[in-house]
C-alpha positions as a LaTeX table, in Angstrom:
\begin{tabular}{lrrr}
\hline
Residue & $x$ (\AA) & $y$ (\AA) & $z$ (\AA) \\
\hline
Unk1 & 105.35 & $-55.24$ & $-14.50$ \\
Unk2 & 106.05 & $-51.73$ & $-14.23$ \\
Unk3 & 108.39 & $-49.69$ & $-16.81$ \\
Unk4 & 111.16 & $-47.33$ & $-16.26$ \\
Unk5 & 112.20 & $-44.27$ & $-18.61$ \\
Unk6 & 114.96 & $-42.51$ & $-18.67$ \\
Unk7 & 114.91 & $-39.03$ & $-21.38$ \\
Unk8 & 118.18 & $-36.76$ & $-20.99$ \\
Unk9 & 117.77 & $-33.60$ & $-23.11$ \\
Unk10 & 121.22 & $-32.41$ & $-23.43$ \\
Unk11 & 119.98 & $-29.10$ & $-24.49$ \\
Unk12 & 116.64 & $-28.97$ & $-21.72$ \\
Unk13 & 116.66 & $-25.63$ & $-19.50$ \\
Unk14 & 115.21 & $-25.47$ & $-16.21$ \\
Unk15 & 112.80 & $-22.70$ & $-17.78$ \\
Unk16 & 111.75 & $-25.15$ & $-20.52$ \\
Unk17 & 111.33 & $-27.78$ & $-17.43$ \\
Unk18 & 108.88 & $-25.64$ & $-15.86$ \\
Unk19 & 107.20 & $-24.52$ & $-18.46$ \\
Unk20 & 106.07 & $-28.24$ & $-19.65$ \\
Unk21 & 104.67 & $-28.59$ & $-16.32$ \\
Unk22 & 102.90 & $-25.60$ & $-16.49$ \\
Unk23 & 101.70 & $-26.71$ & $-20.15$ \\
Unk24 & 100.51 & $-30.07$ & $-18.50$ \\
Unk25 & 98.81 & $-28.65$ & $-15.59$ \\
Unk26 & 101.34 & $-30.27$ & $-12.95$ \\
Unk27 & 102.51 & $-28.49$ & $-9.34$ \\
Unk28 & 106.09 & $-29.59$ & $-8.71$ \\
Unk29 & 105.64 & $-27.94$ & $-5.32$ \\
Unk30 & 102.13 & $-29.46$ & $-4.17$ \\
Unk31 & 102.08 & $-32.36$ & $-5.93$ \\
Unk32 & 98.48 & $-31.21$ & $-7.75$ \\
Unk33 & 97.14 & $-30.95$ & $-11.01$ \\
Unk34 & 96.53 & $-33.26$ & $-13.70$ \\
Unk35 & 99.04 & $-36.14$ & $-13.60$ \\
Unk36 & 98.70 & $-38.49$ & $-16.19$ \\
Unk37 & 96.97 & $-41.83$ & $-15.20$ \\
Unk38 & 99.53 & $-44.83$ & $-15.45$ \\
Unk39 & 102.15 & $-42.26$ & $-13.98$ \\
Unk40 & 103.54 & $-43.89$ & $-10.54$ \\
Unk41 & 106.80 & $-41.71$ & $-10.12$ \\
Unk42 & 108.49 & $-38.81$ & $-11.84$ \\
Unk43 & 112.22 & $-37.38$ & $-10.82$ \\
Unk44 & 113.80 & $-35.02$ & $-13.00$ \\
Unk45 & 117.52 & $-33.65$ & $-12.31$ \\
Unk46 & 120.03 & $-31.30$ & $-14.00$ \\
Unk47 & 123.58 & $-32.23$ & $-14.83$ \\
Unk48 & 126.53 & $-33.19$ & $-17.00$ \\
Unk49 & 124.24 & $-34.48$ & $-18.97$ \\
Unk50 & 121.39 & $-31.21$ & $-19.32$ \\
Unk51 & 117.77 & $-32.43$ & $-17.78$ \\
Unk52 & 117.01 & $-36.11$ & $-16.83$ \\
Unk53 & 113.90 & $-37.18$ & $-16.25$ \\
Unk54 & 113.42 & $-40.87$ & $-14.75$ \\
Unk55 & 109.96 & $-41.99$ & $-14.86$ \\
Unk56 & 107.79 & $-45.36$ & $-13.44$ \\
Unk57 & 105.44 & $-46.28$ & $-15.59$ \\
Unk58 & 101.98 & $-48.83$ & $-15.63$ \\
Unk59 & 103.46 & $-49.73$ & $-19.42$ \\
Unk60 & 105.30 & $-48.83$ & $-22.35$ \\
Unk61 & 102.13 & $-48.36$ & $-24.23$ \\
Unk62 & 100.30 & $-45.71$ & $-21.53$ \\
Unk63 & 103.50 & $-43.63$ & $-21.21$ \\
Unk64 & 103.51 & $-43.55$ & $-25.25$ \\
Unk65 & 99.83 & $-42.86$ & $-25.06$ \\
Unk66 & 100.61 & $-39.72$ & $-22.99$ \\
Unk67 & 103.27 & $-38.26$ & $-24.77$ \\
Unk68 & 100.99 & $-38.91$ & $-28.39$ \\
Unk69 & 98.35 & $-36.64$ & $-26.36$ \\
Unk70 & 99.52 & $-34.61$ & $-24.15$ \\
Unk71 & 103.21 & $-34.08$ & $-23.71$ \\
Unk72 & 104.80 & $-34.07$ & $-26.95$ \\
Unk73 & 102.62 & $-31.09$ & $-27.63$ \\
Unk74 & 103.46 & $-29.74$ & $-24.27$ \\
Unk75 & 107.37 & $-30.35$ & $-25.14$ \\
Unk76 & 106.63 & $-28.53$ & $-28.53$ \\
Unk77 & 104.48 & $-25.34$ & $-27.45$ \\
Unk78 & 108.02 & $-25.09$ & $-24.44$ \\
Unk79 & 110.19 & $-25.25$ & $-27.42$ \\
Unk80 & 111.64 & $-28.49$ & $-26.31$ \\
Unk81 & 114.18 & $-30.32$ & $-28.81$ \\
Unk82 & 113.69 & $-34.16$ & $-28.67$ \\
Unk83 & 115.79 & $-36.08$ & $-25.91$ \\
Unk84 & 119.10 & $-37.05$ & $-26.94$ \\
Unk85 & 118.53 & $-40.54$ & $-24.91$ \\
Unk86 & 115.00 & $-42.17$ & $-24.51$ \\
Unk87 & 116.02 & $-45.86$ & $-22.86$ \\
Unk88 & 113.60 & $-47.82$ & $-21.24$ \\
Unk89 & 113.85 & $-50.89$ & $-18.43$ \\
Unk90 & 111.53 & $-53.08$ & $-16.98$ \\
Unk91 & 111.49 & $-52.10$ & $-13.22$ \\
Unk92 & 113.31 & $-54.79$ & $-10.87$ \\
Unk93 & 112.37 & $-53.61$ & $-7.74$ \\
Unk94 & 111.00 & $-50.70$ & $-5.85$ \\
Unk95 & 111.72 & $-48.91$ & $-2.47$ \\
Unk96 & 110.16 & $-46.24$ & $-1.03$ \\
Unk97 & 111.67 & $-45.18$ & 2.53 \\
Unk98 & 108.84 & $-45.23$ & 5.57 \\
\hline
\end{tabular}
């Protein structure tokens, strides 16, 4: 079954944002680029809250896999502070409009 993520960084700029994705080799706008495998959605969002990111992943263990490798070091060299939330779910259902 499929796991959900939720990371708020209370502090997390939309500069910093962009700058991971540049880090990780990810278009935002095309939808290109070097998206982890085990990855099936990514939404991130600005608030009350700073940035949100809500993730679907294959498993706990790939998504922990990726951030060992590849995007702590990303969130480091973008001068990220750790998330002030990092909850997880197991994903109940899924919709994705036609």
């Amino acid at each position: 079954m499929s796991e959900v993520i939720i990371l708020e960084f209370a502090e997390g700029t939309a500069d910093q944002y962009y700058a991971v994705n540049k880090v990780l080799g990810v278009n935002l706008e095309t939808g290109e680029g070097d998206w982890p495998a085990g990855l099936h959605s990514h939404t991130a969002g600005f608030g009350g809250a700073g940035l949100v990111v809500v993730e679907v992943w294959e498993s706990r263990e790939v998504q922990a896999s990726f951030m060992q490798a590849r995007l702590g070091p990303a969130l480091h060299e973008a001068n990220v502070p750790p998330p002030t939330r990092a909850e997880w779910f197991s994903l109940a259902g899924e919709m994705h409009r036609p």
